[in-house]
C-alpha positions as CSV (number, residue, x, y, z in Angstrom):
1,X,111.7,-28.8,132.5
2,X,112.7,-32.1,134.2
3,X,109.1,-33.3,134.5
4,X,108.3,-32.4,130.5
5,X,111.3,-34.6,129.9
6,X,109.8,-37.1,132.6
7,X,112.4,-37.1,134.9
8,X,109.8,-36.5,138.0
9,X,112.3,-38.4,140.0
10,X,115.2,-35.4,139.1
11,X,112.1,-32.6,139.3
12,X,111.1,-33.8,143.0
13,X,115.1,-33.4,143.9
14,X,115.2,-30.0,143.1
15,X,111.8,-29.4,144.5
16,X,112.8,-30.3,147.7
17,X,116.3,-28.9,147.8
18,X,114.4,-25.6,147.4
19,X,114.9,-23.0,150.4
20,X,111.8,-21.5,149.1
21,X,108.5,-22.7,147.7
22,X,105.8,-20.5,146.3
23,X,102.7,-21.5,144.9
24,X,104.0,-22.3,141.5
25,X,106.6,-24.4,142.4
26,X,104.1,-26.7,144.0
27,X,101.7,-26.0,141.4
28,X,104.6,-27.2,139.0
29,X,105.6,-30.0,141.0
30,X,101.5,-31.3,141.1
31,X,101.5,-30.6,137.4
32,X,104.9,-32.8,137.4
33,X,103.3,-35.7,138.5
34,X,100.2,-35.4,136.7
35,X,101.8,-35.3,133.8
36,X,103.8,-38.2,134.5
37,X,101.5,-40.9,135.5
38,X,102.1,-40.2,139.1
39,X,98.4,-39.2,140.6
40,X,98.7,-40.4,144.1
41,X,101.9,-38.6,144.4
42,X,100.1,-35.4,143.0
43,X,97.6,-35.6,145.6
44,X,100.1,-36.6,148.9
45,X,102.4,-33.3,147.2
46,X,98.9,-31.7,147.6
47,X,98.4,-32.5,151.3
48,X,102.1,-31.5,151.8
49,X,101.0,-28.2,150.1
50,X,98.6,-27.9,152.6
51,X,100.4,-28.5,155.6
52,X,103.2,-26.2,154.9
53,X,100.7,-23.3,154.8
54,X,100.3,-22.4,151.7
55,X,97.6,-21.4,150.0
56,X,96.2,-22.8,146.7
57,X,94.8,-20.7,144.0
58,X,92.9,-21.6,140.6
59,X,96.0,-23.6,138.9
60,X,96.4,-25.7,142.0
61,X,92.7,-26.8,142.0
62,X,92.3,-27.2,138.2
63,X,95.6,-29.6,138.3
64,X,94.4,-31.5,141.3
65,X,91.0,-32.5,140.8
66,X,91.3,-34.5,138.2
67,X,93.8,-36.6,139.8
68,X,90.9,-37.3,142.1
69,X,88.5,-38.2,139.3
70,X,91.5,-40.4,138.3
71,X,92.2,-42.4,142.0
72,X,88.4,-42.3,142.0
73,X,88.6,-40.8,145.2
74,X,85.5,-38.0,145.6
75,X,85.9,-37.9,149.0
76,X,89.1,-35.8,148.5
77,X,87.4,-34.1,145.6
78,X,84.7,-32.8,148.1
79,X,87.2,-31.8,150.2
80,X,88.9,-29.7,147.9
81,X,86.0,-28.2,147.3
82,X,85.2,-27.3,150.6
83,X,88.8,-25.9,150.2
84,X,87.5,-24.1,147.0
85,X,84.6,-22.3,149.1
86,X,86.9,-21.4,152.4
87,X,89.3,-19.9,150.5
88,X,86.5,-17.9,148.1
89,X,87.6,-19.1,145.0
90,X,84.0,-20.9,143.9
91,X,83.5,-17.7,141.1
92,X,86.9,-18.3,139.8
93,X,85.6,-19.6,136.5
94,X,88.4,-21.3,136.3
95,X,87.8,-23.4,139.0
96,X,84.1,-24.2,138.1
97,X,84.8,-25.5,135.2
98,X,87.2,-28.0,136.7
99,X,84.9,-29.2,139.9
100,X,82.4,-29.7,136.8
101,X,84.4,-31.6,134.7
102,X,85.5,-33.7,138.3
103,X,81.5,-34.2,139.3
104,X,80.7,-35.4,135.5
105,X,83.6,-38.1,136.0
106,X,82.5,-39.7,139.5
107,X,78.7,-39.2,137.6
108,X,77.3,-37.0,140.0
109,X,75.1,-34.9,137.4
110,X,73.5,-33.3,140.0
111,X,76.5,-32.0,141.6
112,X,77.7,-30.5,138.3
113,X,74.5,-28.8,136.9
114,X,74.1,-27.2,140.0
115,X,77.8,-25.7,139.8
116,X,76.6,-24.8,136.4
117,X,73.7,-23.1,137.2
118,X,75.1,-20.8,139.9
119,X,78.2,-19.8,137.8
120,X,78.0,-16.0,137.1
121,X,80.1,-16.0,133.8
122,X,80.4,-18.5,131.5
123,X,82.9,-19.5,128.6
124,X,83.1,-22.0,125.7
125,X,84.5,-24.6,128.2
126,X,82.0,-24.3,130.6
127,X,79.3,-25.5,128.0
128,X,81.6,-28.2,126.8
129,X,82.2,-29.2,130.3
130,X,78.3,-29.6,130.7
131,X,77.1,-31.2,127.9
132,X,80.2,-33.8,128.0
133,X,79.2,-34.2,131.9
134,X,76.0,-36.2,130.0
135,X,77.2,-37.3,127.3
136,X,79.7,-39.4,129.0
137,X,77.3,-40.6,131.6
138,X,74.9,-41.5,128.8
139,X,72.0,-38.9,129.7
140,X,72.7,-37.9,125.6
141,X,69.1,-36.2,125.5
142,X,69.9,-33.5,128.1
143,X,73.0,-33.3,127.2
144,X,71.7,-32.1,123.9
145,X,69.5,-29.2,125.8
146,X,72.3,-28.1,126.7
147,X,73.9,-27.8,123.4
148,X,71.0,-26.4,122.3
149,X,70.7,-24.1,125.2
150,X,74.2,-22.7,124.4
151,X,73.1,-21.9,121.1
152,X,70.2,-19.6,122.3
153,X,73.0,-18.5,124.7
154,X,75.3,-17.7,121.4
155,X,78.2,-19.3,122.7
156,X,79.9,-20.2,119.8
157,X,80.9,-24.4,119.4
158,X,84.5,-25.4,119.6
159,X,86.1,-28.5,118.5
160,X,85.9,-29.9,122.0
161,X,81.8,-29.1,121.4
162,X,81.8,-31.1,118.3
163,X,83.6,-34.3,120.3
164,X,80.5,-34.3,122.4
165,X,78.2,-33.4,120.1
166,X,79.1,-36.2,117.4
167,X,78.9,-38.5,120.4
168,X,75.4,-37.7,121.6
169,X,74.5,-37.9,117.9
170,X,75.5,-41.3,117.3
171,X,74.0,-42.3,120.8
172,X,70.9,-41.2,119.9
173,X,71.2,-42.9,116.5
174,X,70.2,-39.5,114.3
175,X,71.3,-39.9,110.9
176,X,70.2,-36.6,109.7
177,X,72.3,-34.6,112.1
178,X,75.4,-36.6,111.7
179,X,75.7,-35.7,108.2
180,X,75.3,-32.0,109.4
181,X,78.0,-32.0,112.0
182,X,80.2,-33.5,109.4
183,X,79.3,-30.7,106.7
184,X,79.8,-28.1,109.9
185,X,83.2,-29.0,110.5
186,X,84.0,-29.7,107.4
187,X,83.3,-26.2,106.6
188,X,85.1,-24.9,110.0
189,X,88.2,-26.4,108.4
190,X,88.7,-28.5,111.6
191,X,88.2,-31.9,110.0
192,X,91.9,-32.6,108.8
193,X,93.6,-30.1,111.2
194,X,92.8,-32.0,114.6
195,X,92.9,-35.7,115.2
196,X,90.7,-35.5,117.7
197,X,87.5,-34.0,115.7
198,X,88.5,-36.1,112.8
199,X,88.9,-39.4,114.9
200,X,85.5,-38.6,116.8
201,X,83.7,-38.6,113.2
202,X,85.1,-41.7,112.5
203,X,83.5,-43.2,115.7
204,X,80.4,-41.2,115.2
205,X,79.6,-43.2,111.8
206,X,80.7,-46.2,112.7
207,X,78.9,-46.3,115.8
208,X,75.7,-45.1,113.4
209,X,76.7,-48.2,111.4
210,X,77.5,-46.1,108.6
211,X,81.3,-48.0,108.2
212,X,81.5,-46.6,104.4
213,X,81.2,-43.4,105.4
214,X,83.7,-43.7,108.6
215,X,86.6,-45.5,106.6
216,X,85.9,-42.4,103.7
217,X,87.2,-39.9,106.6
218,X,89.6,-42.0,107.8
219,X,91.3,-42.3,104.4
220,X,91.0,-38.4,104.0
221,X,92.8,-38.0,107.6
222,X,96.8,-36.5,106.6
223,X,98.0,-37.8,109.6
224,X,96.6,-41.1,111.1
225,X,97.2,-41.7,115.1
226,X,97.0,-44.7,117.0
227,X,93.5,-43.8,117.8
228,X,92.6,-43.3,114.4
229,X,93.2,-46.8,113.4
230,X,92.0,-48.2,117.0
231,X,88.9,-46.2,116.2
232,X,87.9,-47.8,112.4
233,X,89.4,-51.1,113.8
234,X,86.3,-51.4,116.9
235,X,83.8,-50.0,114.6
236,X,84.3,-52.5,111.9
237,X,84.6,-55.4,114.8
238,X,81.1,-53.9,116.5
239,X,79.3,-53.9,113.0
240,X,80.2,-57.6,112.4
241,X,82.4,-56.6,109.5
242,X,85.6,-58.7,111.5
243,X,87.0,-59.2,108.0
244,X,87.3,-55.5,107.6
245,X,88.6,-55.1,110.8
246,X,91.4,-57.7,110.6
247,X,92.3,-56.2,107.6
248,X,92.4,-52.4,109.0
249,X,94.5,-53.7,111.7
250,X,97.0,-55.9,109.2
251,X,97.2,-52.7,107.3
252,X,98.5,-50.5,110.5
253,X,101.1,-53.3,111.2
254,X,102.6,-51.7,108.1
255,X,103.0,-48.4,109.3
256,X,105.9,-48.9,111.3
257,X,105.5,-45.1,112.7
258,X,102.2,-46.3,114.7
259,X,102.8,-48.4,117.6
260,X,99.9,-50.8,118.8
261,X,98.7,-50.0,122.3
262,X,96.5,-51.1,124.6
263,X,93.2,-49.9,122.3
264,X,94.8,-51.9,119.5
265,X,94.2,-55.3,121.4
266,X,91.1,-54.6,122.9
267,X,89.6,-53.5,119.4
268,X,90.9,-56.3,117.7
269,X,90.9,-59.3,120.0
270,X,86.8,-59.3,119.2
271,X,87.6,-59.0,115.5
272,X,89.8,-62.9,115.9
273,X,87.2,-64.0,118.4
274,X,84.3,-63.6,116.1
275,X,86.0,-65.2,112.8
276,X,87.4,-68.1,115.4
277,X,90.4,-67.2,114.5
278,X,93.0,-69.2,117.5
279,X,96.3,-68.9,115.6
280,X,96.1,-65.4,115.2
281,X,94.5,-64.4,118.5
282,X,97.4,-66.3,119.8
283,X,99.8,-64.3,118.1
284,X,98.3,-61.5,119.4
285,X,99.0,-63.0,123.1
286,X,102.0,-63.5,122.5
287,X,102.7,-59.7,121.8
288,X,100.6,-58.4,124.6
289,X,103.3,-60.4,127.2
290,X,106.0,-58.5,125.6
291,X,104.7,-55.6,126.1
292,X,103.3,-56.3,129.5
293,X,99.5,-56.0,128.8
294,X,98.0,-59.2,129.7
295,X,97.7,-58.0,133.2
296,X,95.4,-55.4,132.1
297,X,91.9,-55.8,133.0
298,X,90.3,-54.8,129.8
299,X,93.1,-56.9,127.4
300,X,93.5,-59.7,129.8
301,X,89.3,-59.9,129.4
302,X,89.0,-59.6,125.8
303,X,91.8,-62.7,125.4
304,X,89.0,-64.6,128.1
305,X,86.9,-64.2,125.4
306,X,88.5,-64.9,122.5
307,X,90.1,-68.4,124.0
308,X,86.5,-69.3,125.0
309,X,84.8,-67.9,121.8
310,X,87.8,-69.9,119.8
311,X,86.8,-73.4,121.6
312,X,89.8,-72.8,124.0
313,X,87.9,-72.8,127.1
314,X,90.0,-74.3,129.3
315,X,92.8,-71.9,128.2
316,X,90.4,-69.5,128.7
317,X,90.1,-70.9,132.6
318,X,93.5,-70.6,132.9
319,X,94.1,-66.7,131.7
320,X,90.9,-65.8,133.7
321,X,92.5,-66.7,137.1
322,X,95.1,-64.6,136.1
323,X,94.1,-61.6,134.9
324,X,92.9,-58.5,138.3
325,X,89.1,-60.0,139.2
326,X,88.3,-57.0,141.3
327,X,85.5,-55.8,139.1
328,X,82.7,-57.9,137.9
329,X,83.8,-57.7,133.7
330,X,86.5,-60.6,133.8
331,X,83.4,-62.3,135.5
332,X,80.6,-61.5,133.3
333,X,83.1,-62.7,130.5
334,X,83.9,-66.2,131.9
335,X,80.4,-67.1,133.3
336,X,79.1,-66.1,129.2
337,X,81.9,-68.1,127.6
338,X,80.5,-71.3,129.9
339,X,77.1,-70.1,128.7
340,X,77.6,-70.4,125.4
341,X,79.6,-73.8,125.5
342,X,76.4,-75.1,127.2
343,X,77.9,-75.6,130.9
344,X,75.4,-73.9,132.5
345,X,76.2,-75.6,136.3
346,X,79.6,-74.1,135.9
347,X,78.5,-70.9,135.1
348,X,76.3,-71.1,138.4
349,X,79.0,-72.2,140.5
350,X,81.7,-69.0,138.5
351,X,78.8,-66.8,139.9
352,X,79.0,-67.8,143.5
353,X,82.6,-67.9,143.3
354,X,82.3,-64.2,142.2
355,X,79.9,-63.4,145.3
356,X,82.1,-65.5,147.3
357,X,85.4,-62.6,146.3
358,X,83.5,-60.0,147.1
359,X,82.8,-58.3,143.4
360,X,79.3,-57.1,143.2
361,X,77.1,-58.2,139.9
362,X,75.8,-55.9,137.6
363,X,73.2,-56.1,135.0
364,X,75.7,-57.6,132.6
365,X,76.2,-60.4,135.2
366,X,72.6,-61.8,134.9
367,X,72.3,-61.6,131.2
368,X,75.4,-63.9,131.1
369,X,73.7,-66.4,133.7
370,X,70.3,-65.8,132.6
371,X,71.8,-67.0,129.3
372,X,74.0,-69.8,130.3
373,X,70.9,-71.6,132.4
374,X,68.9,-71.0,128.9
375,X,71.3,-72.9,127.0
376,X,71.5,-75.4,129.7
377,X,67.7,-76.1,129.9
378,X,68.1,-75.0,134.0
379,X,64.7,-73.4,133.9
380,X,64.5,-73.6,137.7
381,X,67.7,-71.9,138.3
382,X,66.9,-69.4,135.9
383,X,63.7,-68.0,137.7
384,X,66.1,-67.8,140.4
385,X,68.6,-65.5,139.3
386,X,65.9,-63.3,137.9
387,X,64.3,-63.2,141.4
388,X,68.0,-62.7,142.8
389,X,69.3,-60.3,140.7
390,X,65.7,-57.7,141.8
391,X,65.3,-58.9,145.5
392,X,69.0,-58.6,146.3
393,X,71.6,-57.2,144.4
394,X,68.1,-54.1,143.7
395,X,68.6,-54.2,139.6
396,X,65.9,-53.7,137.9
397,X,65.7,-55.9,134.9
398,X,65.8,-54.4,131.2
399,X,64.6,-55.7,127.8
400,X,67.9,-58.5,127.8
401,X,66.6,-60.1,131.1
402,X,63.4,-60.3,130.0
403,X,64.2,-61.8,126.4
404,X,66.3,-64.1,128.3
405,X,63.5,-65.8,130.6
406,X,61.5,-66.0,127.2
407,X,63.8,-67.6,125.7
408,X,64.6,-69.4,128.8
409,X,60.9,-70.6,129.0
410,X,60.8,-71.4,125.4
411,X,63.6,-73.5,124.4
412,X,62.6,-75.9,127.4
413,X,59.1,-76.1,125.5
414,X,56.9,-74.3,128.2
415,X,55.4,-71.8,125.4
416,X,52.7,-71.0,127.1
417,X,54.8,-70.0,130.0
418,X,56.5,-68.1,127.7
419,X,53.6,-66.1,126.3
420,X,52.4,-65.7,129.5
421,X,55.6,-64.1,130.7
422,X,55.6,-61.7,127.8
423,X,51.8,-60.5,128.6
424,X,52.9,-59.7,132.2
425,X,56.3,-58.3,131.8
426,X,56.2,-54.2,133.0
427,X,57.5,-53.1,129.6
428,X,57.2,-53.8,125.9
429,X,58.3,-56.8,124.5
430,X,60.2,-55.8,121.5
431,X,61.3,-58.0,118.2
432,X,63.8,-59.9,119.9
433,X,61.0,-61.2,122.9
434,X,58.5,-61.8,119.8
435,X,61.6,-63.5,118.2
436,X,62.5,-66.3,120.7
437,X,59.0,-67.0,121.0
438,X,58.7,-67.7,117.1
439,X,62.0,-70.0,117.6
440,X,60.6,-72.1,120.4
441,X,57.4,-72.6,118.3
442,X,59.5,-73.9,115.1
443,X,61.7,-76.4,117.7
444,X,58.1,-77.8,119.3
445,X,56.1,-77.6,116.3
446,X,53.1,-74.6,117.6
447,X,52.7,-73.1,114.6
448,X,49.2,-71.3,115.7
449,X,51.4,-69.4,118.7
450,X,54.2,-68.9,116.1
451,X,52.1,-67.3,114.2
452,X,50.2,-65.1,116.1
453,X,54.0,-64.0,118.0
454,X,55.1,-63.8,114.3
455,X,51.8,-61.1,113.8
456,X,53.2,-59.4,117.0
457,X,56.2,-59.0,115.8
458,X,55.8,-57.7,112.6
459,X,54.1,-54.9,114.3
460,X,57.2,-53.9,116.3
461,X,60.3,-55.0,113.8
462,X,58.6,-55.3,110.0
463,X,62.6,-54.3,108.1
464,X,64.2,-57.8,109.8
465,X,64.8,-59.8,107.4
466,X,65.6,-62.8,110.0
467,X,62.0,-63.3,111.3
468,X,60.2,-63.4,108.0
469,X,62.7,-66.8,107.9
470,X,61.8,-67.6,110.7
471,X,57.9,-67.6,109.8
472,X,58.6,-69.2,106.7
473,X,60.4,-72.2,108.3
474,X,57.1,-72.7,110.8
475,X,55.4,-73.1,107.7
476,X,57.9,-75.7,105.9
477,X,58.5,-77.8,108.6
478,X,54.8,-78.9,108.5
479,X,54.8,-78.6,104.6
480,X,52.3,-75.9,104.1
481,X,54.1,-74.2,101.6
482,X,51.5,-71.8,100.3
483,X,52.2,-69.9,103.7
484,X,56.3,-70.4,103.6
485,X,56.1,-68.8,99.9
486,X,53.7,-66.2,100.9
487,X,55.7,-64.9,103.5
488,X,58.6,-65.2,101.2
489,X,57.4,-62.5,98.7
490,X,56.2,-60.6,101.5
491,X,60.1,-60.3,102.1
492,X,61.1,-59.6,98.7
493,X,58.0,-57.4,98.4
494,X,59.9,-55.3,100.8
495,X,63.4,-55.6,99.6
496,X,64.4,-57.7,102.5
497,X,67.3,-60.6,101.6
498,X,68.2,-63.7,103.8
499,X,71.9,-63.7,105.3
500,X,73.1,-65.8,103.3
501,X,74.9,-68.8,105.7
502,X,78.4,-69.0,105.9
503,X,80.9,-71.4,107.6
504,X,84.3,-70.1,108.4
505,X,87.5,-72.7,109.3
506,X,91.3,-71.5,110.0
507,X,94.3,-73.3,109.1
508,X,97.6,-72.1,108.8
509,X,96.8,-68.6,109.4
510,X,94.5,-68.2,107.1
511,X,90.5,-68.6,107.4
512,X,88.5,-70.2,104.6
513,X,85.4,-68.9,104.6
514,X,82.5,-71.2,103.0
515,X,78.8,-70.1,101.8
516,X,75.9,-72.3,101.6
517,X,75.3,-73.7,98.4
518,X,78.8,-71.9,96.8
519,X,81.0,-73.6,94.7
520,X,84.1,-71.7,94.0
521,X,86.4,-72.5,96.3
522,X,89.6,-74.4,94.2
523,X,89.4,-77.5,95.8
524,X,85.3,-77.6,95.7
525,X,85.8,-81.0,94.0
526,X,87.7,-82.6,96.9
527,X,85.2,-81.3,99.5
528,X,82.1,-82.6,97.3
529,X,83.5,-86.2,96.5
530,X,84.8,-86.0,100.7
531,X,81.2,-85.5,101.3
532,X,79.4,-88.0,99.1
533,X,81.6,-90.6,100.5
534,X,80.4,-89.2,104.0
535,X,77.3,-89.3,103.3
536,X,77.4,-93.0,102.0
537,X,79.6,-94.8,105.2
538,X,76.5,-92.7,107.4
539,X,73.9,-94.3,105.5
540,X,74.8,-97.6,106.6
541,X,75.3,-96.8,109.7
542,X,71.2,-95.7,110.2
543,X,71.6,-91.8,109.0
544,X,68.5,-90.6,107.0
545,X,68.4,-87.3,105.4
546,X,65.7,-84.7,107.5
547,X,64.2,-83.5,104.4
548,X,62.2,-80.4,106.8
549,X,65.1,-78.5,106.9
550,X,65.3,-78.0,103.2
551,X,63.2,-74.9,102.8
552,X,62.1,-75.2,99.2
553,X,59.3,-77.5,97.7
554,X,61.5,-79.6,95.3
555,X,62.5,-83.7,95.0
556,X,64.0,-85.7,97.0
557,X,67.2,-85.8,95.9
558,X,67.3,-82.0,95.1
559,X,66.8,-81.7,98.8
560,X,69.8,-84.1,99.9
561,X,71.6,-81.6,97.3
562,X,70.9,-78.8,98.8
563,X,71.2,-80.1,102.2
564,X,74.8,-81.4,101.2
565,X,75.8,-78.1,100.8
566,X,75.4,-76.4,103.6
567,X,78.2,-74.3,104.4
568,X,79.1,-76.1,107.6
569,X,79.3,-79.2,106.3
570,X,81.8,-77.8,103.3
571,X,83.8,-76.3,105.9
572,X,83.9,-79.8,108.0
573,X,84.8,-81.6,104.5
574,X,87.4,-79.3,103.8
575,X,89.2,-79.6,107.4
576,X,88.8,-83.2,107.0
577,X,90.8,-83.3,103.6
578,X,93.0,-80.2,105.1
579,X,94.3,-81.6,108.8
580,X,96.0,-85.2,109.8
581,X,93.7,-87.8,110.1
582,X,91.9,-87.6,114.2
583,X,93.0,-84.2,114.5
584,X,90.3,-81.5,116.0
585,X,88.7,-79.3,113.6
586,X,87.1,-76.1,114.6
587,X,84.1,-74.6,112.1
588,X,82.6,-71.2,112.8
589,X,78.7,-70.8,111.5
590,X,77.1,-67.2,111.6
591,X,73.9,-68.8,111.7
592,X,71.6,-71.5,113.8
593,X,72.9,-75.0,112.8
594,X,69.8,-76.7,111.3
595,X,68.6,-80.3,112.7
596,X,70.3,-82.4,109.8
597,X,74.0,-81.0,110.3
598,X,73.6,-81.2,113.7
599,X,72.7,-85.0,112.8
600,X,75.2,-85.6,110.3
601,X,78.2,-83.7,112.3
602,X,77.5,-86.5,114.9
603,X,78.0,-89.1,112.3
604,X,81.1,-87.7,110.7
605,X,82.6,-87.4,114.1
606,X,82.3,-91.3,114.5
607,X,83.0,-92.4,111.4
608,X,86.3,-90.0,111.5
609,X,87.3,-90.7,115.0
610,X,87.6,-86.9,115.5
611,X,86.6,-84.0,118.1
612,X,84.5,-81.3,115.7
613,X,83.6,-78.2,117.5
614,X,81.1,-76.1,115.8
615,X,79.8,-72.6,117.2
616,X,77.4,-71.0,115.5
617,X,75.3,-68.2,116.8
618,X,73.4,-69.4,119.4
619,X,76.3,-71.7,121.0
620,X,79.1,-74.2,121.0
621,X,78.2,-78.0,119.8
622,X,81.2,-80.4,121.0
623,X,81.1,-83.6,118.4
624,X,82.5,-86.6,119.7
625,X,82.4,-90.2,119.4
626,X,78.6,-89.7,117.6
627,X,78.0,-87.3,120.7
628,X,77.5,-83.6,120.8
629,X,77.8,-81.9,124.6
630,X,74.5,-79.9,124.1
631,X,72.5,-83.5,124.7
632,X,70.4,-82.3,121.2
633,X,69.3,-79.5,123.3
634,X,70.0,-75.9,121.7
């Protein structure tokens, strides 16, 4: 009773005042703890259980091994399964399920299939504890032999079966069948009785990029948890729909029943870091330190990331060396955010830093560095991270380290280095290889490479709409436009659309977002006369419109139209007329920033006497005194 009400402290008084202790008051003393938060103290009751000579049976075991899971400690685990054989409980189905469900956790497959295979009887949970055992290590395609095995086997599916199963669906990105488990436990009338099934569908579309569908169920759920909203929150944030997501999360601030956890952040953090929006990631700080969370490794991380994907960078330095740096996330997260702002030597030296403390890197490690010496043009100390991250630290590169060295190779203009990497590489290149290739050909003008990787890639990834622009700018920028138009109506032959480019600035808690070419924002007047007389004091000062980057075969002046209206440079306008005069303005681009704003940001900088940082996808451009920190290298 005292440790329901969690007051272990009261519980453990009484426990010990005891003259007497059977095996259930130990087993309800573990349980106690478990319940409570309290797993170390669960395992040292354990050991006192032990000592005093008493003997465990299946409760004892099922409450204590996933306390061990928990502590990551498997060396106890294996000892209590040792205890498990000595003291012939291994057919106590009971207890098989739980040393598979323990295995599974510390991702020792192995371990629990074999368990599996030797058990004599099996129940509902035993399958569930199986397939789950691969789900969650993310070995979805056995895991679903097993589900189908347990159908030969006619076990029939629970609700915990459907968890997993909706999860090895979306994994394995089948459309078809997730629209079948819906119908199934739709039908089973589970869907709107348990949270659990009903919060799992919600991550199953969303995670299938299906965000319709997923807010559909989520409106249809009677009662909404804290994981329900946590859930639609991350999967509009992961399907770049951060709008939708900041919207979700505004919407559960109103229900004053649901209180934010530590989901909550770490779901919407992303959401503020990918519209650059500071003020409101701040606010969001601000209530993670009242509730004690910015210590957490996963919400101190994601606030890294949002001060350095907001511009913040040194702030982000300053949280980083504060938040627990025992695993290599915080890490991967700081060395990117240098990456991306173009300070690739920093990034180096975080790295050794890292190595230095003793944290081990992981793949997600060398993407980040790979990246950051891309960015940087360090081509030599790229080749030696790739050889590093093989020779020493044993990981074997995937399709991200190889796009990076492509890229790598290519934006430092050795394209035939480049191709010649992709010919080699052990695997297949796939579109986003063929991809940064095409890029690097644009930037250095090789339009016979670009085109042959463009043939390449059409092969592998014909539905992006991205590289057909791509194509079409190789063939604009030398003004063949027979072959820019051509690939255009190949496009639209295919129902493909461009993104359209958008610009996205926040003041006063709100962000303005602007689209290229758009002219409906109310003070579109301001902004156009704010950039005509721009555009005039640059003149004078040696700027001259860079007619390749208009895309279209039309007049002069019909280009410095269109060029005027990029989104970026409506969103600099409108900060300019918006903020005190020398004040920093901060611009958000989904897309590359083309050579002529990256010209005329420099000039506006100058002539404004202002700091303008621009990210846009590939990076962060620092304008300054006529200056940008990527040295016209991005």
């Amino acid at each position: 009773m005292y440790s329901r009400f969690g007051l272990v402290g009261a519980a453990r008084e009484l426990f010990d005042e005891m003259p007497i202790r059977d095996s259930g008051s130990w087993n309800a003393m573990i349980s106690g703890y478990c319940q409570n938060g309290n797993p170390a103290e669960a395992l040292d009751v354990a050991g006192e259980m032990r000592l005093e000579g008493v003997a465990v049976d299946p409760v004892t075991v099922a409450s204590i091994l996933p306390v061990c899971a928990q502590l990551s400690d498997i060396l106890s685990g294996k000892l209590i399964h040792l205890l498990v054989i000595k003291c012939g409980l291994e057919c106590e189905l009971f207890v098989s399920n739980a040393l598979i469900n323990m295995y599974a956790k510390f991702g020792c497959l192995g371990q629990a299939q074999k368990l599996f295979d030797q058990m004599v009887t099996r129940d509902t949970v035993s399958w569930n504890s199986i397939i789950a055992a691969y789900e969650q290590n993310h070995d979805v395609v056995t895991a679903r032999l097993f589900f189908d095995k347990m159908q030969k086997a006619a076990a029939r599916p629970d609700i915990l079966t459907l968890v997993s199963l909706a999860s090895i669906v979306a994994q394995l990105n089948d459309h078809r069948n997730s629209r079948s488990i819906h119908g199934f436990i739709t039908r089973a009338g589970w869907l709107f009785e348990d949270n659990v099934i009903g919060n799992a569908v919600i991550d199953m579309y969303a995670k299938l990029g299906v965000t319709d569908s997923a807010r559909k169920v989520f409106e249809r759920l009677p009662i909404k948890d804290v994981i329900s909203w946590n859930t639609l929150i991350t999967g509009y944030a992961q399907n770049g729909l951060a709008s939708e997501a900041v919207e979700v999360y505004h919407m559960m601030e109103e229900c004053k029943e649901i209180i934010p956890n530590q989901g909550t952040w770490v779901s919407i953090l992303p959401a503020y870091s990918h519209l650059g929006a500071l003020q409101q990631g701040m606010k969001i700080h601000g209530r993670v330190i009242k509730n004690s969370l910015y210590l957490d490794v996963f919400v101190g991380t994601c606030l890294v990331d949002m001060y350095g994907k907001c511009g913040k960078l040194d702030d982000a330095m300053s949280l980083f060396y504060e938040v627990p740096r025992k695993d290599s996330i915080p890490w991967n997260t700081i060395i990117s955010c240098h990456g991306v702002h173009g300070h690739g030597e920093k990034a180096l030296e975080l790295f050794r830093e890292m190595i230095a403390e003793g944290v081990t890197p992981d793949h997600v490690t060398f993407v980040s560095l790979l990246s950051a010496c891309s960015h940087s043009g360090l081509v030599s100390d790229g080749q030696q991270c790739f050889h590093m991250m093989q020779e020493i630290y044993g990981i074997k590169p995937d399709v991200k380290h190889y796009g990076c060295m492509v890229d790598l190779y290519g934006r430092a203009g050795y394209l035939d280095k480049a191709y010649e990497f992709i010919k080699n590489m052990p695997i297949q290149p796939d579109a986003s290889m063929w991809g940064a290739l095409i890029s690097a050909c644009r930037i250095h003008g090789n339009m016979e490479l670009g085109q042959y990787a463009s043939d390449q890639l059409f092969e592998v990834d014909s539905e992006n709409v991205g590289y057909y622009v791509l194509l079409s700018n190789i063939y604009a920028t030398v003004g063949k436009w027979e072959g820019a138009n051509k690939v255009r109506s190949l496009a639209r032959g295919r129902g493909l659309r461009k993104t359209p480019g958008w610009s996205s600035i926040e003041m006063n808690n709100m962000v303005d977002v602007f689209y290229t070419g758009n002219k409906t924002h109310p003070k579109y007047e301001e902004i156009h006369r704010e950039l005509r007389d721009l555009t005039e004091k640059m003149k004078t000062l040696g700027y001259v419109p860079d007619f390749s980057f208009v895309l279209q075969d039309v007049e002069d002046d019909e280009k410095e139209q269109i060029l005027m209206g990029h989104s970026e440079r409506l969103a600099i306008a409108f900060g300019i007329i918006s903020t005190p005069p020398k004040s920093t303005i901060r611009i958000f681009k989904n897309l590359r920033v083309c050579g002529d704003c990256h010209t005329t940001t420099k000039f506006i900088a100058r002539i404004t006497e202002r700091e303008i940082i621009v990210r846009d996808s590939n990076r962060f451009h620092h304008f300054k005194n006529g200056i940008c920190s990527c040295g016209d290298y991005w």
